[in-house]
C-alpha positions as CSV (number, residue, x, y, z in Angstrom):
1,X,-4.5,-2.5,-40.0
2,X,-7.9,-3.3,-41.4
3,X,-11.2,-4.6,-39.5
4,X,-12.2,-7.5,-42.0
5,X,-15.4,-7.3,-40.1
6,X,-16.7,-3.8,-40.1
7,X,-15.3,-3.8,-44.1
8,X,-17.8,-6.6,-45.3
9,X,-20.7,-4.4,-43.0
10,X,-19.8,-1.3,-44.6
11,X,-19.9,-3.0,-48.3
12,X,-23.2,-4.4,-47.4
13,X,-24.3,-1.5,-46.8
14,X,-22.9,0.4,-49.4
15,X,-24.4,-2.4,-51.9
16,X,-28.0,-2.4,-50.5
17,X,-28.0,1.1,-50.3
18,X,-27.2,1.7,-54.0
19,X,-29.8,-1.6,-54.4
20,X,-32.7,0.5,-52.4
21,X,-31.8,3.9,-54.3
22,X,-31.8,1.9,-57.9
23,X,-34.9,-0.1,-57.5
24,X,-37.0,1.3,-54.8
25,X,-37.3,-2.4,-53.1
26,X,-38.0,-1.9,-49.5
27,X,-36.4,-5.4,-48.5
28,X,-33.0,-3.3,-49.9
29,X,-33.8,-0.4,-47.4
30,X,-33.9,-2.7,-44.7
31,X,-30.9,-4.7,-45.1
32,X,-28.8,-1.0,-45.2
33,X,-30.5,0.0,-42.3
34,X,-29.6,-3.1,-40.5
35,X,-26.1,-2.7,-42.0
36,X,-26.2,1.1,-40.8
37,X,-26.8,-0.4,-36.7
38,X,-24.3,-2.9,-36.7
39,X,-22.0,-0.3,-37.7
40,X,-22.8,2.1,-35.4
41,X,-22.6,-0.4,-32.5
42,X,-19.6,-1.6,-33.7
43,X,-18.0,1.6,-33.6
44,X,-18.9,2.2,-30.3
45,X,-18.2,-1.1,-29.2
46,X,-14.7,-0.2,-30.0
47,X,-14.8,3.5,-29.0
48,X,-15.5,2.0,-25.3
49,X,-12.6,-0.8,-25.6
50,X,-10.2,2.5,-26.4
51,X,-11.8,4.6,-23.6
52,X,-11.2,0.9,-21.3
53,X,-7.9,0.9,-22.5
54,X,-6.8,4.8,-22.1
55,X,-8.1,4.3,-18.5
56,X,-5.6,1.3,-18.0
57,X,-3.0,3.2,-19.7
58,X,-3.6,6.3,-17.2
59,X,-3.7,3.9,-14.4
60,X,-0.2,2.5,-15.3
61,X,1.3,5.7,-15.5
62,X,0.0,7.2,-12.3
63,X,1.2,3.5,-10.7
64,X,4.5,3.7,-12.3
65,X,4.6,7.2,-11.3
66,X,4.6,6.9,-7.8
67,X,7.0,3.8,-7.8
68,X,9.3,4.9,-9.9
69,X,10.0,8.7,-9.2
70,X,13.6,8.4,-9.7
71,X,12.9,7.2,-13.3
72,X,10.5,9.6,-13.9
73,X,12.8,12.6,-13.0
74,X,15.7,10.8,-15.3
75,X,12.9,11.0,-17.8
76,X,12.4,14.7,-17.6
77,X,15.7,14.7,-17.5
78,X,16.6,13.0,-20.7
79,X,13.4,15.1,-22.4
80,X,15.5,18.7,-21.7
81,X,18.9,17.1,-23.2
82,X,16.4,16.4,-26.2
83,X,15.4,19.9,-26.2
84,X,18.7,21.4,-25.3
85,X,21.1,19.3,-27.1
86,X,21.0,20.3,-30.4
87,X,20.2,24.1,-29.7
88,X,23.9,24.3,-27.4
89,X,25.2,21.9,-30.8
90,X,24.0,24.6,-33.2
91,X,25.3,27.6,-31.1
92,X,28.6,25.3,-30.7
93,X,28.4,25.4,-34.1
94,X,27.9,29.2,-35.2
95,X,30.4,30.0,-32.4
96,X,33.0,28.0,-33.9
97,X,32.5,29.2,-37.4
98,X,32.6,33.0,-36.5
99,X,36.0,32.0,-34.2
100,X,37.9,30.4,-36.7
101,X,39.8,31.7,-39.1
102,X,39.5,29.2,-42.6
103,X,43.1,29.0,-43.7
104,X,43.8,32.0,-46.6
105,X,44.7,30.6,-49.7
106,X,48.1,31.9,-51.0
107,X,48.0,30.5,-54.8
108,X,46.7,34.4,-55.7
109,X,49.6,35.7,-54.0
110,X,52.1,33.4,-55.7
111,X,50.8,33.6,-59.2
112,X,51.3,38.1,-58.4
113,X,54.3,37.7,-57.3
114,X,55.7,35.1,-60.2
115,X,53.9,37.7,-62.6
116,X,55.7,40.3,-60.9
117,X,58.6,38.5,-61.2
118,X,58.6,38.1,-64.3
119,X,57.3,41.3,-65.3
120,X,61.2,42.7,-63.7
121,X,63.1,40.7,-65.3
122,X,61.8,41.8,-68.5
123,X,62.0,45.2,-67.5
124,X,65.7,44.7,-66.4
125,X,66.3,42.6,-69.6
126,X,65.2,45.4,-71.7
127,X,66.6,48.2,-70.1
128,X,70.4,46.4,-70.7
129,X,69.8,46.8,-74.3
């Protein structure tokens, strides 16, 4: 979000500045000087509207606080099963993957023992002749 305001004061003063610097005109030197104070009472214009406001917000807390302690606690509450929730998910996790067996895969054993298979009846058909 952008302060249409304090970006035309800073422009100004960006342009007479460059104005003062190029030409040397004094009338330039005031106008960014000028510029320069509106911008700094601007900013701290604002910087006390945010301190106003973090007071409030410090006040509603504290109020809420006290009138709502049950809500609070369920808040801290909620905050650990944040925290703790995915750590016991992950160990869940690991525990089940070193408990469980994955199901062996038999095709090796098959193709051996078809080979095998096949290897004695070669072996008994040769040995009739």
């Amino acid at each position: 979000m952008t302060d249409k305001i304090m970006d035309e004061a800073v422009e100004q003063y960006k342009t007479n500045f460059v104005q003062y610097k190029l030409t040397g005109n004094t009338a330039y030197k005031t106008a960014y000087e000028n510029a320069q104070k509106w911008i700094d009472s601007y900013i701290l214009q604002k910087q006390e509207a945010l301190e106003e406001d973090n007071k409030f917000i410090d006040k509603f807390v504290d109020d809420y606080t006290t009138t709502n302690p049950d809500l609070v606690k369920l808040q801290k509450q909620m905050k650990n099963i944040r925290k703790e929730g995915p750590e016991l998910q992950d160990s869940q996790v690991v525990n089940k993957a070193l408990t469980e067996q994955p199901p062996m895969d038999m095709t090796p054993y098959y193709v051996k023992a078809g080979i095998a298979a096949g290897l004695f009846a070669i072996l008994v058909t040769l040995s009739l002749f």
